[in-house]
Residue, then its C-alpha position, 0 to 999 in steps of 0.5 A: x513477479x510484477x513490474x513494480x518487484x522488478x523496480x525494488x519496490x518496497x512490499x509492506x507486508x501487512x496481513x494478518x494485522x487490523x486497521x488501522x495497522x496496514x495504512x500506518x505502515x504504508x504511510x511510513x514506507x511512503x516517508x522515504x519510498x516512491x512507490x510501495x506494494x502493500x499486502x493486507x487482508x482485512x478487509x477494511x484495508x481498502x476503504x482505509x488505503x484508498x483514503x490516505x492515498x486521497x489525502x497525500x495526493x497518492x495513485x493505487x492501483x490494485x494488482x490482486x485481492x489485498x495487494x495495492x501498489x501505491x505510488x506518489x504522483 
C-alpha cells in the first residue's frame, strides 16, 4: 500500500480499456478528487496522461509500470 492509498485517493482503474478511455476517466475523477491513482495498460496511456495533466496544470508521478498518481497543484 502506498502513501497516496493511505490519504483515500481515489484509484480509477482503467486496464483493460484503449485510448482515449483511461484519461477520460481520470479526467472525471480529477472534477471532484485531488489526487487520483490511475491503473492503465495500454500502452498509449502514458503519452495520453502526461498530456492532460500538461493541459490542467496537474503534477504525475509514476509509482509502477501503468500506475500514475495525479494530482492537482
Amino acid at each position: 500500500m502506498t502513501a497516496a492509498e493511505n490519504l483515500d485517493t481515489v484509484i480509477v482503474d482503467a486496464r483493460g480499456m484503449k485510448c482515449p478511455w483511461p484519461a477520460l476517466r481520470l479526467a472525471r475523477a480529477m472534477r471532484t478528487d485531488p489526487a487520483v491513482i490511475l491503473l492503465a495498460d495500454d500502452p498509449q496511456a502514458e503519452r495520453e496522461v502526461a498530456a492532460l495533466a500538461g493541459e490542467h496544470g496537474w503534477t504525475v508521478t509514476t509509482e509502477a509500470a501503468g500506475r500514475w498518481l495525479v494530482r492537482r497543484t
